[in-house]
C-alpha positions in Angstrom: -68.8 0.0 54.3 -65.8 2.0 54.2 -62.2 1.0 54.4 -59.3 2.7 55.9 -56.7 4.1 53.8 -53.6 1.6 54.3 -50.0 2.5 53.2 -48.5 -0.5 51.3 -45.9 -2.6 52.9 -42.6 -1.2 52.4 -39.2 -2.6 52.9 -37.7 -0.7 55.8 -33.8 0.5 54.8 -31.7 1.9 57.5 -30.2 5.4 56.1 -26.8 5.7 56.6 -25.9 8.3 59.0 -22.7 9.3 57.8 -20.4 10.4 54.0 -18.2 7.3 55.0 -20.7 5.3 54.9 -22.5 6.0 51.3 -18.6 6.0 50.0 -18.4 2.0 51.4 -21.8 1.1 50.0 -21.2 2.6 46.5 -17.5 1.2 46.9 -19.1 -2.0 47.5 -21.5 -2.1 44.9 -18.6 -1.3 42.2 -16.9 -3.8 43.9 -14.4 -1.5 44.7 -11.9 -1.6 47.9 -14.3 -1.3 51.0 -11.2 -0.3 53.5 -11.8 1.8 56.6 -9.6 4.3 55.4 -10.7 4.4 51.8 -14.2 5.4 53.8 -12.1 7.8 55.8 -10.8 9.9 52.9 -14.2 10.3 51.2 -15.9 11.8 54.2 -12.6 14.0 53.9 -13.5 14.8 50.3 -11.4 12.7 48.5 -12.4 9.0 46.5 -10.4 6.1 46.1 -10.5 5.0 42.6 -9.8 1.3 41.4 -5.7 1.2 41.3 -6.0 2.4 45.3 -5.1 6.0 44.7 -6.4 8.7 46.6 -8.0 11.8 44.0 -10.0 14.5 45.3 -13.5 15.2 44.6 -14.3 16.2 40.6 -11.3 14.5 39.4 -11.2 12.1 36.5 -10.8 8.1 37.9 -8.2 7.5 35.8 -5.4 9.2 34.2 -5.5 10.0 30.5 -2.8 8.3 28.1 -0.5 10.8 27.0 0.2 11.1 23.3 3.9 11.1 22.7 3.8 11.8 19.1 1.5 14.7 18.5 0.9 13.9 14.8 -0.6 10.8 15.9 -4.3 10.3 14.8 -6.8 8.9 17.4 -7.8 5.0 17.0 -11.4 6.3 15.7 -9.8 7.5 12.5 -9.4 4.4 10.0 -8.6 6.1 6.7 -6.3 9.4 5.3 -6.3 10.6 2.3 -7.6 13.1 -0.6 -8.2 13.5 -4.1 -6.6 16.2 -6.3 -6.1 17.1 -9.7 -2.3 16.4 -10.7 -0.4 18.5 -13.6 2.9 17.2 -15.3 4.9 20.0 -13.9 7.5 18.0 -12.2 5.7 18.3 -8.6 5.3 15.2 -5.7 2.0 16.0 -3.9 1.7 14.3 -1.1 -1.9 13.1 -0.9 -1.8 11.2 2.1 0.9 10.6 5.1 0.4 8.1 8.1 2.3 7.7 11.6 1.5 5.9 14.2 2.9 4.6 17.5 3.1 1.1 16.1 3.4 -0.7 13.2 0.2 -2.6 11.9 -1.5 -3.7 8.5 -2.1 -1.1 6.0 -3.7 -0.9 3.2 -2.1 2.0 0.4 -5.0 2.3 -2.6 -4.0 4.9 -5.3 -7.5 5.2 -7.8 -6.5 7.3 -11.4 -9.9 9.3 -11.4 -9.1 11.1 -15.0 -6.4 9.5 -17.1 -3.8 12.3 -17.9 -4.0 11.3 -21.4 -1.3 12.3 -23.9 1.3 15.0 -24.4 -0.1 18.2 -26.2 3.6 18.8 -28.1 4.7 16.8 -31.2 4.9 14.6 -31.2 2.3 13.2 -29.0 3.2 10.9 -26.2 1.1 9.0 -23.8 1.2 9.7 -19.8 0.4 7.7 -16.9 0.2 8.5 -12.9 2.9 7.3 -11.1 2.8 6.8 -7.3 5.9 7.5 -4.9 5.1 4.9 -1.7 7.4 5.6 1.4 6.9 3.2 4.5 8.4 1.9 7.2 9.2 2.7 10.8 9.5 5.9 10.8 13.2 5.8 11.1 13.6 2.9 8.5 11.7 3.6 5.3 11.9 2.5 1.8 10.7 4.2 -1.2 9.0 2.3 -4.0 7.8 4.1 -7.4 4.4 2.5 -8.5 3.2 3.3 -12.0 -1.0 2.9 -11.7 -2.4 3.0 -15.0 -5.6 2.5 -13.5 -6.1 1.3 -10.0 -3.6 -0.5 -7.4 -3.8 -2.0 -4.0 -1.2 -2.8 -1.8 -1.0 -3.9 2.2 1.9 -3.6 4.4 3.3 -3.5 7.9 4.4 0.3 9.1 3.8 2.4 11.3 5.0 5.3 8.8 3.7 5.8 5.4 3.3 8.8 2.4 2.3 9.1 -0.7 3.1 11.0 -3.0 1.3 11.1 -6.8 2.9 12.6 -9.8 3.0 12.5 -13.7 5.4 11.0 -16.0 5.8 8.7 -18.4 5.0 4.9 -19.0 8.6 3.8 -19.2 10.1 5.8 -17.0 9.5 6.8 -12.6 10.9 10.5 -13.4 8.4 13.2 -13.0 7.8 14.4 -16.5 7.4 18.2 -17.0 5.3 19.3 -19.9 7.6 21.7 -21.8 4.4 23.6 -23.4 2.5 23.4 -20.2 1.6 27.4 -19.6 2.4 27.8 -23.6 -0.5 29.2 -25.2 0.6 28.2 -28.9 -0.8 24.7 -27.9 -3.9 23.6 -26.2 -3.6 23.5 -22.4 -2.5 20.1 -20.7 -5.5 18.9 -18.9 -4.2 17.5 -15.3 -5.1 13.9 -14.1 -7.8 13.4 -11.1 -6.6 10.9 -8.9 -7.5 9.9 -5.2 -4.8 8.0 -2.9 -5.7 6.4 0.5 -4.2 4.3 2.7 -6.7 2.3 5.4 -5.9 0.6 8.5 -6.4 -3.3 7.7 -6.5 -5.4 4.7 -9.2 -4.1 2.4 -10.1 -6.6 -0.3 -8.1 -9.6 -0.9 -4.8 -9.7 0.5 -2.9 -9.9 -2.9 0.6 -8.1 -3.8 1.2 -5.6 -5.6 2.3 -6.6 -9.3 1.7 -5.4 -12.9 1.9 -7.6 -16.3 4.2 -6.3 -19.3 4.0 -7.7 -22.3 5.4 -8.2 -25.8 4.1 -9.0 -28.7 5.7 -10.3 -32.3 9.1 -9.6 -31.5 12.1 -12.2 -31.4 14.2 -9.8 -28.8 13.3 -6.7 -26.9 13.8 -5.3 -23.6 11.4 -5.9 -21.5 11.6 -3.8 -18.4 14.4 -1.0 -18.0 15.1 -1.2 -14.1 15.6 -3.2 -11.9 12.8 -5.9 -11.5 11.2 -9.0 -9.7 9.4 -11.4 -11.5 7.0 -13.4 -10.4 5.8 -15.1 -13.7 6.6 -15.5 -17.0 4.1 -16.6 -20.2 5.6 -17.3 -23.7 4.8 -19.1 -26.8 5.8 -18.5 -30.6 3.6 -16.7 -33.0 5.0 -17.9 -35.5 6.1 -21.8 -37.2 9.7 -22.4 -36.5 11.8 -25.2 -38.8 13.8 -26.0 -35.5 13.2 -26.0 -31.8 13.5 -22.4 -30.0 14.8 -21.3 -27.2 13.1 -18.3 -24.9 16.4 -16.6 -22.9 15.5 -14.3 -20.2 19.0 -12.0 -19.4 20.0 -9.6 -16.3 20.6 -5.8 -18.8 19.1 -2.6 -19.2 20.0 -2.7 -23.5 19.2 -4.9 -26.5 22.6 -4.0 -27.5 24.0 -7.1 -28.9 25.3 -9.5 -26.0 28.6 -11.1 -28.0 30.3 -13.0 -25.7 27.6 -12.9 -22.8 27.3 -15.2 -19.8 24.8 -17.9 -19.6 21.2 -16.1 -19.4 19.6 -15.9 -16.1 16.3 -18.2 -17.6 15.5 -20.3 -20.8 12.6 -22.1 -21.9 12.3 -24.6 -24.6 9.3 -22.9 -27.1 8.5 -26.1 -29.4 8.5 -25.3 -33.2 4.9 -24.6 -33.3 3.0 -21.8 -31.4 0.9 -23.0 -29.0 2.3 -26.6 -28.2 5.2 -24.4 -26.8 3.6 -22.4 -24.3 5.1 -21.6 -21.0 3.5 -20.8 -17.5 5.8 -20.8 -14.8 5.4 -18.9 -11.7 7.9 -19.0 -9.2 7.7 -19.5 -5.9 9.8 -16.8 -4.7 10.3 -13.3 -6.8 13.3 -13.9 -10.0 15.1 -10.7 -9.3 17.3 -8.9 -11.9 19.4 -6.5 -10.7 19.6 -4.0 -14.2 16.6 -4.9 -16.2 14.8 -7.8 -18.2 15.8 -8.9 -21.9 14.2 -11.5 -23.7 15.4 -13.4 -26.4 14.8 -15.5 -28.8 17.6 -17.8 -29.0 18.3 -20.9 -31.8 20.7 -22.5 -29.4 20.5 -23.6 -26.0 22.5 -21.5 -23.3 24.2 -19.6 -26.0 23.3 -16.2 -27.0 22.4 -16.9 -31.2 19.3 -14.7 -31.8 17.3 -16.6 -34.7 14.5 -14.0 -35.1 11.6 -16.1 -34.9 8.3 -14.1 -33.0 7.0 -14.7 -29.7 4.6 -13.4 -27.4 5.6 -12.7 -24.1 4.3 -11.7 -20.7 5.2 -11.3 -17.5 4.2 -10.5 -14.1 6.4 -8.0 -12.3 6.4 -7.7 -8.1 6.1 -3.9 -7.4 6.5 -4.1 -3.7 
């Protein structure tokens, strides 16, 4: 028995008959405006894209942004940066630079690859990596020096950022310039290797900036040079006391003797013995001094009377 070859069932579609008419089916499936007109213009040659406007054939459905600041990057670029090898010959490279249209979070990262070690010339001096951090608006900036003995991390808010790594010296933000650097008599000053990057978010934890200075067995001493925010301060004696001691904290740049100076910005009792007389305070908001940080170790309360007994001391200074 044989069988006749039957065609399956098929769903019967009109076709449409005219350009208009494929325009308003595709226009409907987008859901897209269906107008007679908009069917009209694309059996002219022309397509209505979504906003209504009438483009010709070929051209692009929607406009492209227009960057207004050509040294923009694009969105799919998170990170800028480099690594180079720095010499202390009074030079700022700039290893990395940022603008963008608006401000957002950014992370600045500055990583000492190869410690610039010490000074070839007598005598002999250690060196450190310093960091120059510029941000802000663009129009607004502010300039922070950073020293980065090893590694340091820091977010902020700008839509402008550079920064710039140099060498110098671990009590001081001034480029240092190796006076025997291309002097053969010594042996050659080998440059530091160090990598700076800033990244758009908050990398890591979301901590400031700070670094910890400390001091140890002295009864007075200066502890930072400049200008200075604290955040926290840790002290106890080192050594037995035959009376209570007093741990002043004053607004100067010298360990000149203060005769006649006004009340110290901080003081701490310190106990007679060394570790029942520990402090730990850290503030809620930044202790700024406006010329430096002195410590002393005072045998009166509020008055300036230096009685030589040893502490240690340590405190946590607010970069940026």
């Amino acid at each position: 028995m044989t069988f006749p070859h039957r065609r399956p069932s098929l769903v019967l579609r009109p076709e449409p008959t005219s350009a208009a008419e494929v325009v308003v089916e595709a226009a409907a499936a987008a859901g897209m405006p269906t107008t007679p007109l908009a069917a009209a213009r694309a059996a002219a040659g022309t397509h209505v894209n979504s906003q209504g406007e009438v483009k010709p054939w070929g051209s692009p459905m929607s406009e492209p942004v227009p960057v207004r600041n050509p040294r923009v990057r694009p969105d799919n670029e998170n990170a800028w940066g480099r690594t180079e090898n720095i010499l202390p010959d009074g030079r700022l490279p700039e290893l990395a630079r940022v603008e963008l249209e608006i401000s957002e979070p950014l992370t600045i990262s500055v990583d000492v690859l190869q410690n610039p070690g010490e000074t070839t010339s007598e005598p002999t001096e250690a060196l450190t990596v310093w960091a120059l951090v510029t941000f802000g608006s663009g129009s607004t900036n502010v300039t922070r020096a950073i020293r980065c003995d090893y590694r340091f991390d820091v977010t902020v808010v700008a839509s402008y950022v550079q920064v710039q790594v140099y060498i110098g010296l671990p009590g001081s933000s001034k480029p240092y310039i190796a006076p025997n650097l291309f002097n053969t008599l010594y042996p050659p000053q080998p440059p530091a290797q160090v990598a700076a990057m800033v990244a758009r978010g908050i990398r890591g934890l979301p901590y400031v900036c700070t670094q910890f200075v400390t001091s140890d067995n002295e009864s007075t001493g200066l502890l930072i040079p400049q200008a200075a925010r604290l955040l926290s301060v840790e002290a106890h004696l080192t050594a037995v006391a035959g009376a209570t001691q007093f741990l002043q904290l004053y607004d100067s740049n010298t360990t000149a003797p203060l005769t006649g100076a006004p009340n110290p910005v901080l003081e701490y009792p310190l106990g007679t013995t060394p570790y029942p007389g520990l402090i730990l305070t850290r503030f809620l908001n930044p202790r700024g001094f406006s010329q430096g940080v002195l410590f002393v170790v005072s045998a009166a309360s509020g008055l300036y009377d230096p009685s030589g007994v040893p502490i240690h001391i340590e405190a946590e200074q607010l970069l940026l």
